[in-house]
C-alpha positions as CSV (number, residue, x, y, z in Angstrom):
1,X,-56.3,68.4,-19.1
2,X,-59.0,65.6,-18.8
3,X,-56.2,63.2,-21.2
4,X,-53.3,63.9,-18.6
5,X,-55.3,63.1,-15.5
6,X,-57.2,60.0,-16.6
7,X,-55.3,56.9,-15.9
8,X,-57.0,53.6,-17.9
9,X,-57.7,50.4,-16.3
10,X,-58.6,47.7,-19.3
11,X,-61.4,45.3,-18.3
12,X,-62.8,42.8,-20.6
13,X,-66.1,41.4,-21.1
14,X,-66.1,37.4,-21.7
15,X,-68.5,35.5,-23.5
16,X,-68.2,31.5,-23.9
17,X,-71.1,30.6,-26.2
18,X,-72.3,27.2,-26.3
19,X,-70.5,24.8,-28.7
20,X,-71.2,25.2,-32.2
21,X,-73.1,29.0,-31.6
22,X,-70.8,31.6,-32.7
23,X,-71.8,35.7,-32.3
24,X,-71.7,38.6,-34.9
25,X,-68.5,40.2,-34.7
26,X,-69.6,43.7,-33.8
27,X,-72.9,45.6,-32.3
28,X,-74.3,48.6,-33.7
29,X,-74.3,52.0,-32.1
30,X,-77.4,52.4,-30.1
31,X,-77.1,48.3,-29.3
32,X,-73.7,49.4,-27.7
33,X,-75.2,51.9,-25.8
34,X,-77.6,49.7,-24.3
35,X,-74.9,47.4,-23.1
36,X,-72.7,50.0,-21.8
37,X,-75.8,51.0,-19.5
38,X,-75.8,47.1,-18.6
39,X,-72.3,46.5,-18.2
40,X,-72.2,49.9,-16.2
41,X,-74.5,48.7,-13.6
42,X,-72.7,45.5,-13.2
43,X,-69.4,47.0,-12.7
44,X,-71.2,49.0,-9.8
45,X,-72.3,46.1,-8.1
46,X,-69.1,44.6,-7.8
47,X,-67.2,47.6,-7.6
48,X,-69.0,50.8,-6.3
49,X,-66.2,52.9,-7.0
50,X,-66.2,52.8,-10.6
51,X,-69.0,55.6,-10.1
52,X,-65.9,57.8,-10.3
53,X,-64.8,56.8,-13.0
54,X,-65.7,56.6,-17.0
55,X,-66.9,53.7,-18.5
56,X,-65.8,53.1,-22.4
57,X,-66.8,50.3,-24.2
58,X,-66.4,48.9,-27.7
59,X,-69.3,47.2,-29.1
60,X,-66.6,44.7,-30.7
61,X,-66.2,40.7,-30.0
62,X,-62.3,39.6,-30.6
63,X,-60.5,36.9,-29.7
64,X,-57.4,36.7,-26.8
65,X,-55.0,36.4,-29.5
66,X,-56.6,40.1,-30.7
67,X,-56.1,41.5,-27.5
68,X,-52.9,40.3,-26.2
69,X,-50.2,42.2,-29.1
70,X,-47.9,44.8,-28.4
71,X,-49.0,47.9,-27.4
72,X,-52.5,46.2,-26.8
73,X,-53.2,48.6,-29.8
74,X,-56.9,47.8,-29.5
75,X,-57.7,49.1,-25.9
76,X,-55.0,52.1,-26.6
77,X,-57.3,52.9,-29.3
78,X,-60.9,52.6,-27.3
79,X,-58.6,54.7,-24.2
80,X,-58.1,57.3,-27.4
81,X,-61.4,57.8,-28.7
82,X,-62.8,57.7,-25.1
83,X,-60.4,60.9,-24.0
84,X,-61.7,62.7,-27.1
85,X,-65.6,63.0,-26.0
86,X,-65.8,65.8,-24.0
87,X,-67.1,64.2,-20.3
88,X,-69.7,66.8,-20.2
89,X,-71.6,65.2,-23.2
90,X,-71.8,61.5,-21.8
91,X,-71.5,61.6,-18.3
92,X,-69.8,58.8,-17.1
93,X,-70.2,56.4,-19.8
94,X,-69.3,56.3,-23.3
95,X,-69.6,53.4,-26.4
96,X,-68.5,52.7,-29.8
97,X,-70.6,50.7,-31.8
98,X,-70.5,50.0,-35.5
99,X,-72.1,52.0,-38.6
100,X,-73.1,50.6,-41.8
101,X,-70.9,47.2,-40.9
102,X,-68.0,49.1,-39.7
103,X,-66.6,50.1,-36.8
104,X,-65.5,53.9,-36.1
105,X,-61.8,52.6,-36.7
106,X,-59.9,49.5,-38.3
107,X,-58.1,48.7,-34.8
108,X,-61.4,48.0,-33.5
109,X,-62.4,45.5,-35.8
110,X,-62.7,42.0,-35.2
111,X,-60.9,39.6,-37.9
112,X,-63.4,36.7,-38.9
113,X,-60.2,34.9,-39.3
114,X,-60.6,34.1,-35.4
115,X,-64.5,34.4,-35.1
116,X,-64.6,31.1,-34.6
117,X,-63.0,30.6,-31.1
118,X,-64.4,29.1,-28.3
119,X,-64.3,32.4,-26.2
120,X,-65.3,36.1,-27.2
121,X,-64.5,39.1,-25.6
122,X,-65.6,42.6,-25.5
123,X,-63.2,45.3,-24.7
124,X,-63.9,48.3,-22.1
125,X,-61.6,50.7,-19.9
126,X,-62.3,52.6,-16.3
127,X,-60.6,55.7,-16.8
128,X,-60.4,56.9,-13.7
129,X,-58.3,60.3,-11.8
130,X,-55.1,59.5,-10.9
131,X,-56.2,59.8,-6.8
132,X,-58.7,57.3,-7.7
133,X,-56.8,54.6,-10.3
134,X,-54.7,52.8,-7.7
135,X,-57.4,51.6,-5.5
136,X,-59.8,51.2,-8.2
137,X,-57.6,49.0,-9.7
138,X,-56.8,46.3,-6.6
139,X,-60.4,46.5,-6.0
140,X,-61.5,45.2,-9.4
141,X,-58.3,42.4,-9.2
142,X,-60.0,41.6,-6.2
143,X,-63.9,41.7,-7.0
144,X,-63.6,39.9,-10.9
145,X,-61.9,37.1,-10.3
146,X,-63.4,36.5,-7.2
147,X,-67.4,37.5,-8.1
148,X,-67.2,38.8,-12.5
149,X,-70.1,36.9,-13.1
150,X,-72.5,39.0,-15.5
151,X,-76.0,40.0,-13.7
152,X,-78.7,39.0,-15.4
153,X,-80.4,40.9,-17.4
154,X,-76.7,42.2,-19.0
155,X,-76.7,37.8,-19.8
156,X,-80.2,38.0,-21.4
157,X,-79.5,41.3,-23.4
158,X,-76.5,39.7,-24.7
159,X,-78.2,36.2,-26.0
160,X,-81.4,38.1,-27.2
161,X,-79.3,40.4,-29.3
162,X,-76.0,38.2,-30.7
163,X,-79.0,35.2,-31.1
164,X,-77.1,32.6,-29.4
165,X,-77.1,30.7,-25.8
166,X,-73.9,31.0,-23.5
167,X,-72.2,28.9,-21.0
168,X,-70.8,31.6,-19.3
169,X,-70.3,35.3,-19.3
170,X,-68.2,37.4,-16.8
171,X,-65.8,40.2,-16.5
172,X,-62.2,39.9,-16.4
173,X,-59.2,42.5,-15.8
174,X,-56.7,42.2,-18.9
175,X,-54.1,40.7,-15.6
176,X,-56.8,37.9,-15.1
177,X,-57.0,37.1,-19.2
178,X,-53.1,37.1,-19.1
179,X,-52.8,34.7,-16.3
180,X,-56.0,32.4,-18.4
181,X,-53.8,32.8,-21.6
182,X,-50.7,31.5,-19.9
183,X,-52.8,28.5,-18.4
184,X,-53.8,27.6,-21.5
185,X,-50.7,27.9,-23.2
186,X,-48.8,25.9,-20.8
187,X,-52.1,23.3,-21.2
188,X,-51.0,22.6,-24.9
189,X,-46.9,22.4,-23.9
190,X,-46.5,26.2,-25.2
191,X,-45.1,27.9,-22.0
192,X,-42.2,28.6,-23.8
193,X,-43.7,30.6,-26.0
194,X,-46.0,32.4,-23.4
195,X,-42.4,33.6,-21.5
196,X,-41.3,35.3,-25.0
197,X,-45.3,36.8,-25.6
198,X,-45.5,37.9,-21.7
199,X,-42.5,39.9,-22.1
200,X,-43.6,41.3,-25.5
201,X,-46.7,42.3,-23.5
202,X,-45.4,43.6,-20.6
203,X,-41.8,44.3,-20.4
204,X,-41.2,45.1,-24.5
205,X,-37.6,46.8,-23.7
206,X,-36.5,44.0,-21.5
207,X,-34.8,40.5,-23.3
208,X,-36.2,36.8,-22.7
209,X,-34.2,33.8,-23.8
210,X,-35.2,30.3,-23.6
211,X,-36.3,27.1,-25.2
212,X,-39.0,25.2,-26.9
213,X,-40.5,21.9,-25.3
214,X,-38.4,19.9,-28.1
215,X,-35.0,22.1,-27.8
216,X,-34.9,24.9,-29.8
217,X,-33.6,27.8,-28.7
218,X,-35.3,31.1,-28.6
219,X,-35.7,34.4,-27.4
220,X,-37.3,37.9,-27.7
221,X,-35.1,40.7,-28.3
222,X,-36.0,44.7,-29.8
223,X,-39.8,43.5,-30.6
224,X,-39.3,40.4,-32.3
225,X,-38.7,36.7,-31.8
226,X,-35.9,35.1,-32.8
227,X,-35.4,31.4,-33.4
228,X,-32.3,28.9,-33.9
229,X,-31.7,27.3,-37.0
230,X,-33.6,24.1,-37.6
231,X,-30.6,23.2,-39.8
232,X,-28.4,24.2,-36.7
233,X,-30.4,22.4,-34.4
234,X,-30.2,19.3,-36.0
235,X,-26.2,19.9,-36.7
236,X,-25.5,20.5,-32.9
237,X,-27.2,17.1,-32.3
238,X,-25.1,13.7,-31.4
239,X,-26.2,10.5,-31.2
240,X,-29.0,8.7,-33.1
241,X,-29.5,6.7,-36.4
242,X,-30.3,8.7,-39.4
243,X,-34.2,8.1,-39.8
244,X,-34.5,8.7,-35.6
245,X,-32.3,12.2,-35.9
246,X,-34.7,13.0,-39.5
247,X,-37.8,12.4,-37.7
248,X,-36.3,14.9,-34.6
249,X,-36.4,17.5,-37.6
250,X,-39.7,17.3,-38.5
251,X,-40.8,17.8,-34.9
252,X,-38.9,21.2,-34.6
253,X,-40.1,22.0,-38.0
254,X,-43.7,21.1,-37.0
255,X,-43.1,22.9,-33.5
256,X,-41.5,26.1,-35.2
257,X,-44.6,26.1,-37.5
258,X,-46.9,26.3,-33.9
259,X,-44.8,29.4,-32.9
260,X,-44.8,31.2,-35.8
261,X,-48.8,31.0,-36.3
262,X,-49.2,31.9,-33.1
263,X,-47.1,34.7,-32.8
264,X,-48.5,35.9,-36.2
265,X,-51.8,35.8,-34.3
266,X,-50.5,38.0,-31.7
267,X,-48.9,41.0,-34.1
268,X,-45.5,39.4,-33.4
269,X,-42.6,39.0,-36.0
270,X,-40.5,35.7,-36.1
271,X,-36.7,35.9,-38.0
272,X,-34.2,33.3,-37.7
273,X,-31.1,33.6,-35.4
274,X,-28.0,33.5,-37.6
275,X,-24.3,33.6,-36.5
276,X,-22.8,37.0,-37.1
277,X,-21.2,36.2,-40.4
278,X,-24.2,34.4,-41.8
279,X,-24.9,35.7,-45.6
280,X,-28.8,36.1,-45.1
281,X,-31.3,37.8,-47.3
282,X,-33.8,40.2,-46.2
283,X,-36.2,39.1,-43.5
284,X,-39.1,37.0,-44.9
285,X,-42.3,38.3,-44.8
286,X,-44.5,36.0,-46.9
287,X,-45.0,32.9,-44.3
288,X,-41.4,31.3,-44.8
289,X,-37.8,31.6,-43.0
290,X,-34.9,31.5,-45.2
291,X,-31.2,31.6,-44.4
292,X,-28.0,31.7,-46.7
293,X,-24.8,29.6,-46.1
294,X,-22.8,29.8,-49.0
295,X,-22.3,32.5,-52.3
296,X,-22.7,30.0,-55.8
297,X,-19.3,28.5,-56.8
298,X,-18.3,29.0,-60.0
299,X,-16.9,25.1,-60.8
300,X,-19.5,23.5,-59.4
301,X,-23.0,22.5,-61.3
302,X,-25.9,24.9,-61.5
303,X,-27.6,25.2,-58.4
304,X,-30.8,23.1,-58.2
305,X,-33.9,23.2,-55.6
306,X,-34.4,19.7,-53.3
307,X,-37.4,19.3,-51.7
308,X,-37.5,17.6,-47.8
309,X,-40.7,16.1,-46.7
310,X,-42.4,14.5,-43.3
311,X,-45.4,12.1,-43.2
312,X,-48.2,14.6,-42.6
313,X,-46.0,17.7,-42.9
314,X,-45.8,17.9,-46.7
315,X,-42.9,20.3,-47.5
316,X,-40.9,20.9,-44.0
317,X,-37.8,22.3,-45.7
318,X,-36.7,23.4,-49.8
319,X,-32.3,23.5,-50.3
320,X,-30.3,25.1,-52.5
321,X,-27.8,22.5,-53.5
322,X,-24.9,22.7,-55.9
323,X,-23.0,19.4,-56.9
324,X,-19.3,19.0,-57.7
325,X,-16.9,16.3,-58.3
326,X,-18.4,12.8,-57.6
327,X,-22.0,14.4,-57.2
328,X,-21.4,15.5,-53.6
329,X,-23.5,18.3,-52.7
330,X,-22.9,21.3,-51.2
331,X,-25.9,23.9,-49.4
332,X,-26.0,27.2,-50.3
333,X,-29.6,27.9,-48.3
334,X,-32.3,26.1,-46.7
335,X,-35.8,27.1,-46.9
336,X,-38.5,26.9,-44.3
337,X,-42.2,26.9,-45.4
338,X,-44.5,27.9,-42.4
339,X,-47.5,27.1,-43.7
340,X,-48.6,25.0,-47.0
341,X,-49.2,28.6,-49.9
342,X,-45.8,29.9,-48.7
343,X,-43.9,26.9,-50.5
344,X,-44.6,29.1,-54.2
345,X,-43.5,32.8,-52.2
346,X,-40.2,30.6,-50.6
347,X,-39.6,29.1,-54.9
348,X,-39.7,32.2,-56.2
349,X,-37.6,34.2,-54.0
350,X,-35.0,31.3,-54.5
351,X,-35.0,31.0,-58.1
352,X,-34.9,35.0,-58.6
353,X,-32.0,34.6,-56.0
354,X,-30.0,32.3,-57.5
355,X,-31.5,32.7,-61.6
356,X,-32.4,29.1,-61.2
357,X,-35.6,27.1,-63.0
358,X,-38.1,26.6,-60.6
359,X,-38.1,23.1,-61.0
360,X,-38.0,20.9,-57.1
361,X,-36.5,17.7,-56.5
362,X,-38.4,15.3,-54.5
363,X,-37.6,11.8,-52.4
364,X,-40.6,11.5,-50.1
365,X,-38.3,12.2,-46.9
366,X,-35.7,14.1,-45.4
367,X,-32.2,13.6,-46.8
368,X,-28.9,13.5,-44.4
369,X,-25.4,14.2,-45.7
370,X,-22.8,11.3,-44.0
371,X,-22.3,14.1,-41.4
372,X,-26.0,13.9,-40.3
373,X,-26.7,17.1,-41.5
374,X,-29.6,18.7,-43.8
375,X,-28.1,17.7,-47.1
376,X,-29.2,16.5,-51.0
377,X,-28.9,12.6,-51.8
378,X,-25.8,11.6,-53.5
379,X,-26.9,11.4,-57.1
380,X,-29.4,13.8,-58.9
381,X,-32.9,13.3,-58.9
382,X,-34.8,13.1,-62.7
């Protein structure tokens, strides 16, 4: 059967527009036709053998961050679709474009959320026989990175139809956007991250442990990432004066806030690593990380919510305090807003916790117990 003897080799497309110009998300059926006949001929100059095998293309501009998620869901899905047409109907080639706005499935469509990158790319697959798949494949490492340019006509199709100039337009094998991802990555101090995403990517069952450029710990285990404490972080610290060792916490709050956008972009989930007998609440879904140190005590004072801030972070961590003899505090949780509208999601799920008024205590900065941990200031705030 055609699906069991068809091996798929992902290929993308890769448009760089000129600064400022940015495409249509999506082409429309016949438009993706036409460029499949393009793209087709191009392939065949570089590679000859790709005669033997199909061509399917989606009509579809994403961005890498699109691309690169587990499963690579979106050229499984164009692989999918492509087995279904009987190879009798379409020869050799085969394209999805979109109808009435929409493309034939959701996985195929583009998110404007990322429309506006500097770098667009359009998905396709060889599916080639099995006999054939192993040298088609070196031969296409080989040819792309060495010769992908775009021919072109394929280049004047594309700027004639999307209405917009490029700077460059060539072919890539999913191993060549991989290795431009990682360059990148590492370009902005995010290799860390990159080792957790690759395995994600390519070795899903398979663990990863390290740490970010600014010393927190993390790793990928069972299809998610998991990241130390800030709170911990800053506890296992020695050394430094109170205002150098608060403005250390920022930085891994602003770094963990990095990681988590990006590995939202790339369909990947981010939890807190805990110790074993951690009391922690569900896993937060709603842009915030949230852990649980200690149940209410009874003869202390009514929990209350205290508010840390950062010069240009805003809100870097809420906690949950309760005060006992002498005003000295005591944590029960500490709350990590990862982006600005998750502070209200992270308040309410702490004052349905603890039945609490969702009233926050403010100082401007981040407050230090005597122990240099995250703490509450000594008196209450009114």
């Amino acid at each position: 059967m055609e699906a069991q003897t068809l091996s798929a080799l992902p290929v993308v497309l890769a448009l760089e527009p000129v600064a400022g110009e940015a495409p249509r998300l999506s082409l429309s059926r016949d438009e993706a036709a036409e460029l499949a006949a393009l793209v087709a001929a191009d392939l065949h100059t570089l590679v000859p053998q790709v005669d033997a095998a199909r061509l399917a293309l989606a009509g579809a501009l994403f961005d890498q961050v699109e691309l690169l998620r587990p499963g690579f869901p979106v050229w499984a899905t164009l692989d999918d679709l492509a087995r279904r047409v009987p190879r009798s109907q379409l020869e050799n080639v085969v394209a999805f474009g979109s109808h009435e706005g929409h493309m034939p499935v959701p996985a195929l469509e583009p998110s404007s959320i990322y429309a506006e990158g500097p770098m667009r790319l359009l998905p396709m697959s060889l599916l080639a026989p099995a006999g054939l798949a192993e040298e088609l494949s070196e031969q296409l490492e080989i040819q792309l990175v060495g010769r992908g340019e775009a021919g072109a006509p394929t280049a004047d199709w594309l700027m004639r139809t999307l209405g917009i100039r490029l700077e460059h337009l060539r072919y890539l094998s999913r191993n060549d956007l991989l290795a431009l991802t990682c360059v990148q990555y590492e370009h902005v101090n995010l290799a860390p991250l990159w080792a957790l995403l690759e395995t994600a990517l390519l070795t899903p069952d398979r663990e990863e442990a390290t740490m970010s450029a600014r010393g927190l710990a993390v790793r990928y285990v069972d299809g998610k990432v998991l990241a130390q404490s800030p709170s911990h972080w800053l506890a296992a610290q020695t050394g430094g004066d109170a205002g150098q060792r608060a403005h250390d916490f920022a930085g891994i709050v602003f770094e963990l806030r990095q990681y988590a956008a990006l590995l939202e972009a790339h369909r990947l989930p981010l939890r807190l690593q805990l110790p074993p007998d951690a009391v922690q609440p569900d896993a937060a879904t709603d842009g915030y990380l949230l852990e649980t140190l200690a149940a209410v005590e009874p003869g202390y004072d009514p929990p209350t919510l205290f508010a840390h801030e950062a010069p240009g972070l805003g809100v870097v961590a809420v906690s949950v305090t309760q005060r006992g003899a002498g005003g000295r505090a005591r944590a029960l949780a500490h709350g990590y807003p990862l982006r600005p509208q998750a502070l209200g999601s992270l308040l309410a799920q702490l004052t349905d916790h603890y039945g609490i008024v969702a009233e926050l205590h403010a100082s401007g900065r981040i407050v230090l117990d005597d122990d240099g941990r995250l703490g509450a200031p000594a008196a209450a705030l009114h």
